[in-house]
N, C-alpha and C positions, 0 to 999 in steps of 0.2 A: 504493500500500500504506500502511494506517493505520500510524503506530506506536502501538506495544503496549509496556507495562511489561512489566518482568520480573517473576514475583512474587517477591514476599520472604519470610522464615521469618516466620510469623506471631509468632513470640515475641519479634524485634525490637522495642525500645522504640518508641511510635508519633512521638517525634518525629526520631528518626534512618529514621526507613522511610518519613518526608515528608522527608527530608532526600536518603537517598541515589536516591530516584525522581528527585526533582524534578532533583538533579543529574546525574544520568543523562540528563535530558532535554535540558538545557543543552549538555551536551557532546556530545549527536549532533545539536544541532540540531532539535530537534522544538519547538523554540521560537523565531521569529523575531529577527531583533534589534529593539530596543524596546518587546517586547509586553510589557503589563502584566499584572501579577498583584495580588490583593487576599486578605488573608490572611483574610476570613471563606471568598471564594472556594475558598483552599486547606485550611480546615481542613471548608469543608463536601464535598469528593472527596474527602478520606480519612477521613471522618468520622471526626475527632478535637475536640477543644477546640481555642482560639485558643493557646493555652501551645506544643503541639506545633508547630503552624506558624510561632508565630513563631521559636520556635528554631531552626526548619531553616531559614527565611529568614537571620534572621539571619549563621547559620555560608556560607549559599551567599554575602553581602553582603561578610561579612571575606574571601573567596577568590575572589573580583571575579567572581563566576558573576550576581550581579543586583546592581541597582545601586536604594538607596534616597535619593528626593531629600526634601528638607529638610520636604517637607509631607505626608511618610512616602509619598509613591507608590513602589511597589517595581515593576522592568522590568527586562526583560535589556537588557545593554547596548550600544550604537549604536557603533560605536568608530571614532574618529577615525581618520585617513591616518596621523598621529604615533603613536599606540598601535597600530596594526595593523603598521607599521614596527617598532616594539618589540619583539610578542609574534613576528615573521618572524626578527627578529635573535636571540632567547632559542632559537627553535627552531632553529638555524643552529648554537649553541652547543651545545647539550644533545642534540641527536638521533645528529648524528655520533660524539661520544663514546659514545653508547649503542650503539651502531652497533657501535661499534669493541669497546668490551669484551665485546659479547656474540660477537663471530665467532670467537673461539678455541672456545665453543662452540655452533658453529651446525653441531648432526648432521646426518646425512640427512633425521631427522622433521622437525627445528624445520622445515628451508626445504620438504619438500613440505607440512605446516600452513601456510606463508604462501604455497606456491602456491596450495593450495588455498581460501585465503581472500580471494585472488585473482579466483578465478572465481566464487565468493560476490559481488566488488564488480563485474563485470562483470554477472551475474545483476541487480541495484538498478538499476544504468544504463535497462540494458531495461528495468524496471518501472517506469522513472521515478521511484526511489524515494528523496528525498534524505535524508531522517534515512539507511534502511540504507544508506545511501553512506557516510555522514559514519561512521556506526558501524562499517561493515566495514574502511575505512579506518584506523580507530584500531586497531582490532583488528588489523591486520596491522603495525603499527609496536611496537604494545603484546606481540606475540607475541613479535617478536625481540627489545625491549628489557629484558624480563622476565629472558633470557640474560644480560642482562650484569651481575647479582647487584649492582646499583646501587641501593638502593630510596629514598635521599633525592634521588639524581639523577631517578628515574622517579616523586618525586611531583613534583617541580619540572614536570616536563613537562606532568604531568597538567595541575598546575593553569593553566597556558598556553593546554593544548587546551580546556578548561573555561572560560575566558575568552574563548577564539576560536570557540568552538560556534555560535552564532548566524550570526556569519558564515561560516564553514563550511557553513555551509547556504546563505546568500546566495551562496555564491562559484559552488556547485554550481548551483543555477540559473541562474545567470548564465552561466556556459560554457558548460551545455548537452550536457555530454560522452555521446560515443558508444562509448568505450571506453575500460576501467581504462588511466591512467598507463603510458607507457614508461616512469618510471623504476620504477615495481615491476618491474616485467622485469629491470631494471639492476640494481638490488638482490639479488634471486634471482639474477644470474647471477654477481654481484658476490661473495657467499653462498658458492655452488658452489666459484668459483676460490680461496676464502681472500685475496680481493684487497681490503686494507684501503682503501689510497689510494681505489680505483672504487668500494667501498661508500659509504666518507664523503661521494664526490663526489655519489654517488647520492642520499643519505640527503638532503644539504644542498639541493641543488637541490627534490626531492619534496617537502621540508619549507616551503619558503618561496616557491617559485614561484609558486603559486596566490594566498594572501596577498598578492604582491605584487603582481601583478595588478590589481587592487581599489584600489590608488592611481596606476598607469601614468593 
């Protein structure tokens, strides 16, 4: 399955609507690690001028979503064993907490929405589809964290997962998975019971397992 943008309001400025595409891409992985981009390239798919692209490069470069070397090549970026150790440790931090303060309000909807987006990430598997993996995936972490009425802690994250997108897609090939994660199960059940300690455990493990991997 191709990924597809989402479209945007057309009345969005043009260089935030190359901005938050492009990062959108970044963080579900629809962009390998490494792959380069050149900003006539990006301003000639959104047919814009070079002003707009480069300011959405720009803003994705300050937020470590692509990475510009000294002879202006712009690429998403490759990330070391030490930086992927980093960004596993940041999510080991930040997730459980979200975790935690969203479960006092985690109603009946919230967890059948993350079951149900559950069987969403099981559906991509079967199609072999690794961006909707890497997106459905977010989307079920981003569902319950959203509860827990943290929004400088859920952009911290964000921009973690937006730094780790590229590989997130590498990881996901590489494993090869035939079906969604036991710990989303752990978590949904975790949910159910109001069982902080088994959520966080859940939470923390789901978060950095896979990343870790990738340096074993």
């Amino acid at each position: 399955m191709a990924f597809r943008d989402r479209p945007l309001d057309a009345t969005i400025p043009a260089h935030e609507r190359v901005y938050r595409t492009l990062r959108s891409r970044v963080m579900h992985g629809a962009l390998e690690p490494g792959a380069a981009l050149t900003l006539r390239g990006i301003a000639s798919e959104f047919d814009v001028s070079m002003t707009p692209a480069r300011e959405a490069v720009r803003r994705l470069v300050a937020e470590g979503a692509l990475k510009m070397s000294s002879s202006g090549r712009v690429s998403t970026p490759e990330l070391t064993n030490e930086r992927i150790e980093e960004l596993a440790a940041l999510r080991a931090l930040l997730e459980p907490e979200l975790a935690s303060r969203a479960l006092p309000r985690a109603h009946f909807a919230l967890i059948e929405r993350m079951q149900a987006i559950n069987t969403l990430i099981e559906e991509t598997i079967v199609k072999h589809d690794a961006v909707g993996y890497v997106r459905t995936n977010l989307e079920f972490h981003r569902t319950l964290y959203l509860r827990a009425q943290a929004p400088a802690m859920l952009a911290l994250i964000e921009t973690v997962w937006l730094q780790s997108g590229p590989t997130m897609r590498a990881l996901y090939e590489r494993l090869q998975r035939r079906t969604a994660t036991e710990n989303h199960k752990k978590i949904i059940a975790a949910l159910r019971a109001g069982d902080d300690p088994g959520l966080r455990l859940a939470i923390r493990i789901d978060a950095t397992q896979g990343l870790r991997m990738l340096v074993s």
